[in-house]
C-alpha positions as CSV (number, residue, x, y, z in Angstrom):
1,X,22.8,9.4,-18.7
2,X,26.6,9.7,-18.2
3,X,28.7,7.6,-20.5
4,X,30.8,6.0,-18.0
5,X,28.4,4.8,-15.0
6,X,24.6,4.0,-15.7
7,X,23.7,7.0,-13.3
8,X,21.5,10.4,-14.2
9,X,23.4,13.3,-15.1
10,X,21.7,17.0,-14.6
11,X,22.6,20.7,-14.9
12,X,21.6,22.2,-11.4
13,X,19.6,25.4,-12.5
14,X,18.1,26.7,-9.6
15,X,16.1,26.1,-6.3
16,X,12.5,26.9,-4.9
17,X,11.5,25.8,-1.1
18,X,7.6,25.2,-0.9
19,X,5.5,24.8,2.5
20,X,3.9,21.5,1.8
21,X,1.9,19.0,3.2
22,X,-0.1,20.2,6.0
23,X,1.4,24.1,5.9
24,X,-0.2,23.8,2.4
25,X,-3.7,22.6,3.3
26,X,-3.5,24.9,6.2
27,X,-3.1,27.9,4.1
28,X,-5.5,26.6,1.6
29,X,-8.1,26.6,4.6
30,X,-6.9,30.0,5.4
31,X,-8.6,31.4,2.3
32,X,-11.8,30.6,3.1
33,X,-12.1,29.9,6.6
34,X,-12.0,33.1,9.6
35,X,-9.4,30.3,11.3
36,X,-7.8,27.9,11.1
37,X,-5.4,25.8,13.8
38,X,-2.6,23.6,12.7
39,X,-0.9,21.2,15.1
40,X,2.1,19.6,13.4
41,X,5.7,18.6,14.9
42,X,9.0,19.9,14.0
43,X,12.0,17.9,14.6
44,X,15.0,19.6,16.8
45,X,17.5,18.9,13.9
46,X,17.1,21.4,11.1
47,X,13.7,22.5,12.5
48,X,12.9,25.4,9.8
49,X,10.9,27.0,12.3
50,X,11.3,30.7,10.7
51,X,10.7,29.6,7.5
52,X,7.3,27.3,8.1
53,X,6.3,30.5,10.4
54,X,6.9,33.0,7.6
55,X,4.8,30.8,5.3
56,X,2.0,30.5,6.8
57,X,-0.9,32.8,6.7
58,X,-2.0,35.3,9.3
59,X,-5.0,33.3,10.1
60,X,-3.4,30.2,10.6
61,X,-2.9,29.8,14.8
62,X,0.0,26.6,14.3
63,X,0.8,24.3,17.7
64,X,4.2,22.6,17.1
65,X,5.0,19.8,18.4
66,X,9.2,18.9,19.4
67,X,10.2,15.4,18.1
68,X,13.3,14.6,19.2
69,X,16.2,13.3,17.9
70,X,14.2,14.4,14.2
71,X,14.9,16.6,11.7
72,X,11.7,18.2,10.6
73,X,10.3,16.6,7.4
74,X,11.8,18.2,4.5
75,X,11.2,16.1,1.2
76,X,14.1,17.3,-1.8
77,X,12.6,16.8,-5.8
78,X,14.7,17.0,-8.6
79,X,12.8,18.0,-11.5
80,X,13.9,18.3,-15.3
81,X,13.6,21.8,-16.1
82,X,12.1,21.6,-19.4
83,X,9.7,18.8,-19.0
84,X,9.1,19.7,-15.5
85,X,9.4,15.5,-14.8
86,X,10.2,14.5,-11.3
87,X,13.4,12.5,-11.6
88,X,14.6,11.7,-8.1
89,X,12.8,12.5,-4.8
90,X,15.0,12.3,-1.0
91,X,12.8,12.2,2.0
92,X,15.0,13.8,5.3
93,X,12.7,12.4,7.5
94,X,13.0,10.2,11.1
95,X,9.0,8.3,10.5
96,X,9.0,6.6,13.8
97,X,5.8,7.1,15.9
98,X,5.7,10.0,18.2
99,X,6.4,8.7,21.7
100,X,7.6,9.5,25.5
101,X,6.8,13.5,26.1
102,X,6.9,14.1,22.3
103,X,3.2,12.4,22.6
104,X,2.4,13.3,25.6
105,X,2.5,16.9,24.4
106,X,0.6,15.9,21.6
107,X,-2.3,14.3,22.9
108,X,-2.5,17.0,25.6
109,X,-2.6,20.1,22.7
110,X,-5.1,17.8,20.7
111,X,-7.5,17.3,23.7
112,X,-7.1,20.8,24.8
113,X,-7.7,22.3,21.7
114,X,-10.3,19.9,19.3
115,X,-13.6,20.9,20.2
116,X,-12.7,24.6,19.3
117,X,-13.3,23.7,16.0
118,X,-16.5,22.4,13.5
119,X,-14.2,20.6,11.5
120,X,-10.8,18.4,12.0
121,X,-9.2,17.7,9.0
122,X,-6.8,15.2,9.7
123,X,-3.9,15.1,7.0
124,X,-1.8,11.7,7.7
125,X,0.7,10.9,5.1
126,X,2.3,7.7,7.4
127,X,5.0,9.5,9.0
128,X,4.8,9.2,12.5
129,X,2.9,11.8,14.5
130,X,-0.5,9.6,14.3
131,X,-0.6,6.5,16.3
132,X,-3.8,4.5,17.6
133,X,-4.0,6.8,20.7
134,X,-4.3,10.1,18.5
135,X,-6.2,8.5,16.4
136,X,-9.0,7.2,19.1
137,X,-9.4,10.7,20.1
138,X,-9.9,12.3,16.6
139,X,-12.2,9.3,16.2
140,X,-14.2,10.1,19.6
141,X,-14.1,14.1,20.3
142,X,-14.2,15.7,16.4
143,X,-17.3,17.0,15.7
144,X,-17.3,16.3,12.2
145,X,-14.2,14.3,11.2
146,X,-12.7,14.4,7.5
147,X,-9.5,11.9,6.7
148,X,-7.3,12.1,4.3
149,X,-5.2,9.1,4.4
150,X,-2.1,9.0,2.3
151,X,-0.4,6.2,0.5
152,X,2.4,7.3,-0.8
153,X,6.4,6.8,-1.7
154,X,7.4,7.6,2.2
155,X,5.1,5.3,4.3
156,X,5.6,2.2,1.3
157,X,2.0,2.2,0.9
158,X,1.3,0.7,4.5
159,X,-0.5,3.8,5.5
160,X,-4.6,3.3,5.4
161,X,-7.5,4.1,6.3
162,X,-8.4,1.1,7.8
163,X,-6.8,2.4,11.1
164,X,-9.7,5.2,11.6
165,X,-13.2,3.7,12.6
166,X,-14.7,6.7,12.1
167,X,-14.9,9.7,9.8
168,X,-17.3,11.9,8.5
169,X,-15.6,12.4,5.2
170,X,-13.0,10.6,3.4
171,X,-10.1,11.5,0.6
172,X,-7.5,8.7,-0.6
């Protein structure tokens, strides 16, 4: 800690971007699966388009989604280089529910496209693109349904998955 203010003091050493969150269970999928489709949003404010495309595998077919007035969710970590800790985490996110066109577009590329495949894996970490009309038709039209619904530092823990009355498979 610095001597004069009760703050944390750190050496920057160097940086490393990472395609999280869904780009990373995507291209887990991608692995082992012939395809796999990916419908996400990226805000129009610092949308990092080119470099969520060039992360992705070749056999991941992604469907992005415009949220306005958003910047697309990019989460900052500051770790301790030598103990690897995680000392300070900034969320640039805008977590309001998708609405107007934005969901619109939404619910017309999820009805259009969800019985293409045997499995939805829906990924909702609490920040906005799933609200109760979403998740009725993941609920209704998946042919086998697997949740995984996040808790976690960004939605305050107010993110369950109490909200889905159906799934075929569960991870908390």
């Amino acid at each position: 800690k610095a001597t004069k203010d009760p703050v944390l003091a750190c050496k920057y050493s160097s940086i490393e971007a990472c395609a999280g969150g869904s780009l990373a269970v995507a291209n887990h999928l991608a692995s082992f699966c012939q395809e796999v489709g990916l419908i996400t949003y990226l805000g129009d404010e610092e949308r990092r388009e080119d470099f969520i495309r060039d992360s992705l595998q070749a056999n991941v077919k992604p469907f992005f989604i415009n949220k306005d007035r958003s910047p697309t969710i990019h989460k900052r970590r500051f770790v301790d280089e030598y103990s690897q800790a995680k000392l300070f985490e900034l969320y640039v996110m805008e977590d309001s529910l998708l609405a107007g066109d934005n969901e619109r577009e939404f619910l017309e590329v999820l009805k259009n496209n969800i019985r293409n495949y045997d499995i939805v894996i829906t990924v909702d970490y609490g920040h906005g693109m799933l609200n109760p009309d979403a998740i009725s038709l993941l609920c209704e039209q998946a042919e086998f349904l697997a949740v995984n619904a996040q808790s976690n530092a960004g939605n305050r823990g107010f993110n369950t998955i109490s909200k889905y009355r159906r799934a075929d498979y569960i991870c908390l």
